[in-house]
C-alpha positions as a Markdown table, in Angstrom:
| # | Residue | x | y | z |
|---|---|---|---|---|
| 1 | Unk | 167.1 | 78.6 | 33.7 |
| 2 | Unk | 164.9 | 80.6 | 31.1 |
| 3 | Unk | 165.2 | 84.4 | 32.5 |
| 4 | Unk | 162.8 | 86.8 | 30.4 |
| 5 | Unk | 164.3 | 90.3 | 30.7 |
| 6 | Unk | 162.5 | 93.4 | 29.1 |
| 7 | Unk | 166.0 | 95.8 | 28.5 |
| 8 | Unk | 164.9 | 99.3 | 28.0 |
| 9 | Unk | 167.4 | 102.0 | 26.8 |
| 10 | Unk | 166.3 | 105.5 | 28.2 |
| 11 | Unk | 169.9 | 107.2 | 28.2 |
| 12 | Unk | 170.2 | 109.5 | 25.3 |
| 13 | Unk | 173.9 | 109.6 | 23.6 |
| 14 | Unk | 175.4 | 106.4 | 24.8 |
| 15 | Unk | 177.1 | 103.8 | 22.8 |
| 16 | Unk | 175.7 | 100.4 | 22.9 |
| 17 | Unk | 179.0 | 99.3 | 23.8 |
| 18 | Unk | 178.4 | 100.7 | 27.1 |
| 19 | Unk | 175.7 | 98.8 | 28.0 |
| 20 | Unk | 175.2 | 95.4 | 29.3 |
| 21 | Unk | 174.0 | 93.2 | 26.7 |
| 22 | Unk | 170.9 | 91.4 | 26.7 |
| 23 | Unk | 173.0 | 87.9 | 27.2 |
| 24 | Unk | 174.9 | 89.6 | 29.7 |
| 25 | Unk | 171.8 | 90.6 | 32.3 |
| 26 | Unk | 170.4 | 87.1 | 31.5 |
| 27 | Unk | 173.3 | 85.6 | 32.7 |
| 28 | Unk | 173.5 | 87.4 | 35.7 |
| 29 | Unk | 169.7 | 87.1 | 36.4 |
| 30 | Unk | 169.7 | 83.4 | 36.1 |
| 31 | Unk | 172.5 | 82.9 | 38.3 |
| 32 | Unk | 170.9 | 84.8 | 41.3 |
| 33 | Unk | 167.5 | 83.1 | 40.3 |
| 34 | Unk | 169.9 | 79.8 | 40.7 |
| 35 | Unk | 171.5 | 80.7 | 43.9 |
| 36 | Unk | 168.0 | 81.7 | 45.6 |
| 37 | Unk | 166.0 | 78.6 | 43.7 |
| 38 | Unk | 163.3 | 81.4 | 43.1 |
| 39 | Unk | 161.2 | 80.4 | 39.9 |
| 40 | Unk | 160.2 | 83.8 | 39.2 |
| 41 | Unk | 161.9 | 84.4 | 35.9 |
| 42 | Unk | 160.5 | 87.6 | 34.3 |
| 43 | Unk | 161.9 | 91.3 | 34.6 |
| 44 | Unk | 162.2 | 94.9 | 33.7 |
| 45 | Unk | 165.8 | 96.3 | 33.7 |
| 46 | Unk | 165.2 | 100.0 | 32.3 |
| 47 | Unk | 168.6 | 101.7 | 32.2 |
| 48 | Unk | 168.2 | 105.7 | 32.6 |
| 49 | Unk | 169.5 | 109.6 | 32.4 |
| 50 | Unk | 170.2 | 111.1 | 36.2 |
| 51 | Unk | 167.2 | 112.8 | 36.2 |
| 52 | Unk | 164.7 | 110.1 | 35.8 |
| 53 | Unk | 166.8 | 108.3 | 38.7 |
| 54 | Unk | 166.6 | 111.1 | 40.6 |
| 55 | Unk | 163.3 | 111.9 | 39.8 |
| 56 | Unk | 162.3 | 108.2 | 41.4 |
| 57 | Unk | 164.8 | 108.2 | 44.0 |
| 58 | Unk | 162.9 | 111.4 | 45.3 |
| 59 | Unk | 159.4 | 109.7 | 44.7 |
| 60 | Unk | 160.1 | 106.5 | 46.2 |
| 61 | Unk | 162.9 | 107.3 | 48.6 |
| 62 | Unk | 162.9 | 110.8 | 49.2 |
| 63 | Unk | 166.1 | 110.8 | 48.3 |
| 64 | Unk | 166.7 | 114.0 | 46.1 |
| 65 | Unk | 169.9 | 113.0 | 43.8 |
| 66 | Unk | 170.3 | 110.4 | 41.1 |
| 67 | Unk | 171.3 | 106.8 | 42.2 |
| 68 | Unk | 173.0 | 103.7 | 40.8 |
| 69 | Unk | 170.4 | 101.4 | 40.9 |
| 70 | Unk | 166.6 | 101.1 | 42.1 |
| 71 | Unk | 164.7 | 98.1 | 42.9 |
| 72 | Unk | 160.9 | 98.1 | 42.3 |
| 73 | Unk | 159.7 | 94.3 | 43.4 |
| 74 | Unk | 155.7 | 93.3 | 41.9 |
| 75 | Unk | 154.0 | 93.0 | 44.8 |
| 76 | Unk | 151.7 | 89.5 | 43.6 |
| 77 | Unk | 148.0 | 89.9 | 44.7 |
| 78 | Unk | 146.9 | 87.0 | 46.7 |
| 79 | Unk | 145.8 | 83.9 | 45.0 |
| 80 | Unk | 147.7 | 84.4 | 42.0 |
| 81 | Unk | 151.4 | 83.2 | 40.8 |
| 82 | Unk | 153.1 | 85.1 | 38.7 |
| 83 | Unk | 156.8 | 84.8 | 37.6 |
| 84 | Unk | 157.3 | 88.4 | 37.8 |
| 85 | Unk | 160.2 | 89.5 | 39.4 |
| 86 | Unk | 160.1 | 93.5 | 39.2 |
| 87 | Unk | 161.9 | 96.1 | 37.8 |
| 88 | Unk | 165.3 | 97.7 | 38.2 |
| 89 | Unk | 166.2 | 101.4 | 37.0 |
| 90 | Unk | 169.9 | 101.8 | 36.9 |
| 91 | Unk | 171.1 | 105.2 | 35.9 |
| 92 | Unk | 174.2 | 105.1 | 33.7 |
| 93 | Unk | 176.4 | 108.2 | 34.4 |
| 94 | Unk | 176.3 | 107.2 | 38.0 |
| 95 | Unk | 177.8 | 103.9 | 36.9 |
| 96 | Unk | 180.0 | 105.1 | 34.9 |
| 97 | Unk | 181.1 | 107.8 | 38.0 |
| 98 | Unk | 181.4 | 105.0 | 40.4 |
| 99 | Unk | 183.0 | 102.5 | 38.0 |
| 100 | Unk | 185.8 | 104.9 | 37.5 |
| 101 | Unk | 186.5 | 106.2 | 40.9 |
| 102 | Unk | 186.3 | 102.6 | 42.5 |
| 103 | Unk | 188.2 | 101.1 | 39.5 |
| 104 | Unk | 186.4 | 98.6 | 38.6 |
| 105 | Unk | 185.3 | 97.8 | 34.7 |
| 106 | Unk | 182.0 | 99.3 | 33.5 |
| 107 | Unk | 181.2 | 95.4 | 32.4 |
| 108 | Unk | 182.0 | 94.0 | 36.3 |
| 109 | Unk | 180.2 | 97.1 | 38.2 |
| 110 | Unk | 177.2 | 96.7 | 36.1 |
| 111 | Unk | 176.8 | 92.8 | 36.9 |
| 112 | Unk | 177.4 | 94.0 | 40.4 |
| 113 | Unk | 174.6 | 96.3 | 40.4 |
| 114 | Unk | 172.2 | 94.1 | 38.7 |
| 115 | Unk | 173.4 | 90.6 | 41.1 |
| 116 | Unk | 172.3 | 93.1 | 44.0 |
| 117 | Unk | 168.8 | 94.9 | 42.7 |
| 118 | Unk | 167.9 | 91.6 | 42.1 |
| 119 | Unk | 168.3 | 90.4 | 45.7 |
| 120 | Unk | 166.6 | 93.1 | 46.6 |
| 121 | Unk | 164.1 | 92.0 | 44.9 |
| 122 | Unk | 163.6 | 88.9 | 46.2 |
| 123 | Unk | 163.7 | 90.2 | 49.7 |
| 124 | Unk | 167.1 | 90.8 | 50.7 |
| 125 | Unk | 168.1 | 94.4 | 52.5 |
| 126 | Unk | 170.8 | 95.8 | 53.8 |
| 127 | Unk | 169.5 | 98.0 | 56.4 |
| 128 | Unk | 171.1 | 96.8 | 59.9 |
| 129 | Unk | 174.6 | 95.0 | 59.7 |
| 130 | Unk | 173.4 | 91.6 | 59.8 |
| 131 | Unk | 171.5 | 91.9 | 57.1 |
| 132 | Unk | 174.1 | 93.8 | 55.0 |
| 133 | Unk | 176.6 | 91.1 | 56.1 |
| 134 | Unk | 174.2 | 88.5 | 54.7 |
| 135 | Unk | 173.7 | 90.4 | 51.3 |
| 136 | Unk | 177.3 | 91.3 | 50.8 |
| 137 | Unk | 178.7 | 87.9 | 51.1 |
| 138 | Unk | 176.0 | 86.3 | 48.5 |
| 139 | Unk | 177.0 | 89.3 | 46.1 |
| 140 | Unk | 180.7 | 88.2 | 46.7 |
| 141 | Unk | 179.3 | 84.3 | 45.9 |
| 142 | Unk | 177.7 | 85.4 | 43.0 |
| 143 | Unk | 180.2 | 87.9 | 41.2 |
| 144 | Unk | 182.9 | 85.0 | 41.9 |
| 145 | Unk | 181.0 | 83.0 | 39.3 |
| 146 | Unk | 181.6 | 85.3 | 36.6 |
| 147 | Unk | 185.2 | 86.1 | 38.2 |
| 148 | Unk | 184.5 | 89.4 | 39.3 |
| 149 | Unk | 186.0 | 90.8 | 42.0 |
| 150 | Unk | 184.9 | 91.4 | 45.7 |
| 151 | Unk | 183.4 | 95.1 | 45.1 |
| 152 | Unk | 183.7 | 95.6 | 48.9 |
| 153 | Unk | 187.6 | 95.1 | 49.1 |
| 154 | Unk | 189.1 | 97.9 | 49.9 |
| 155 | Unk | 192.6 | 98.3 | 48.4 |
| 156 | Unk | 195.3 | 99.6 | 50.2 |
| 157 | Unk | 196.0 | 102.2 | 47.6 |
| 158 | Unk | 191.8 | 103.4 | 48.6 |
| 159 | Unk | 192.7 | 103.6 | 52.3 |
| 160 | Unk | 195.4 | 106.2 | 51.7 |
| 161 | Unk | 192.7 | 108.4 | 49.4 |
């Protein structure tokens, strides 16, 4: 599958390195895209400082503090196909903060983050149990693809924190 990601780099002072690369997110992309047999192909991922996440958080969620990832779907106006997926604002230092304290690599908790803003944007939620349930095991499916682990394990050594 032919996934068409726009990869904006909004974070001031941070190595390349650091980053997904353009190959990685298109990898990732296409195997959700895959998995959901969506032919939408075409996307924003715009990776960010805290305060522009929390600037949107606030605006869209009023949520007042920096998140790891946000999920804007394109809402299509009737009568016209697009293969426009959305966007997806993920805010770097909170990565980073969350990649250290639940171990993980940056690498695997960034494909994490982008598997799951992208089923949000094609309709998925985890707001009752069910739902969450439904989304956490096709993250799990997914991230097992690339070999990643299950990012909602909970190690024994985490229960005793």
């Amino acid at each position: 599958m032919n996934v068409e990601i726009d990869r904006q780099v909004a974070v001031e002072a941070v190595l390349e390195s650091q980053l997904p690369s353009q190959t990685d997110l298109e990898r990732w992309v296409a195997e959700v895209l895959r998995a959901e047999s969506d032919p939408r192909h075409e996307l924003t991922i715009r990776f960010v400082e805290s305060e522009e996440s929390r600037q949107l958080n606030r605006d869209y969620r009023g949520k007042d503090k920096p998140t790891n990832v946000l999920s804007f779907p394109f809402e299509t106006p009737p009568g016209i196909e697009l293969p426009l997926l959305g966007d997806l604002v993920i805010c770097h230092a909170v990565v980073v903060d969350e990649a250290l304290a639940q171990r993980k690599t940056l690498l695997d908790h960034y494909a994490h983050l982008v598997i799951h803003g992208c089923l949000h944007l094609l309709g998925h939620d985890h707001i009752d149990e069910a739902e969450a349930e439904q989304m956490e095991a096709l993250e799990r499916s997914l991230l097992a693809r690339f070999d990643i682990a299950d990012p909602y394990r909970i190690d024994e050594l985490d229960a005793d924190d």
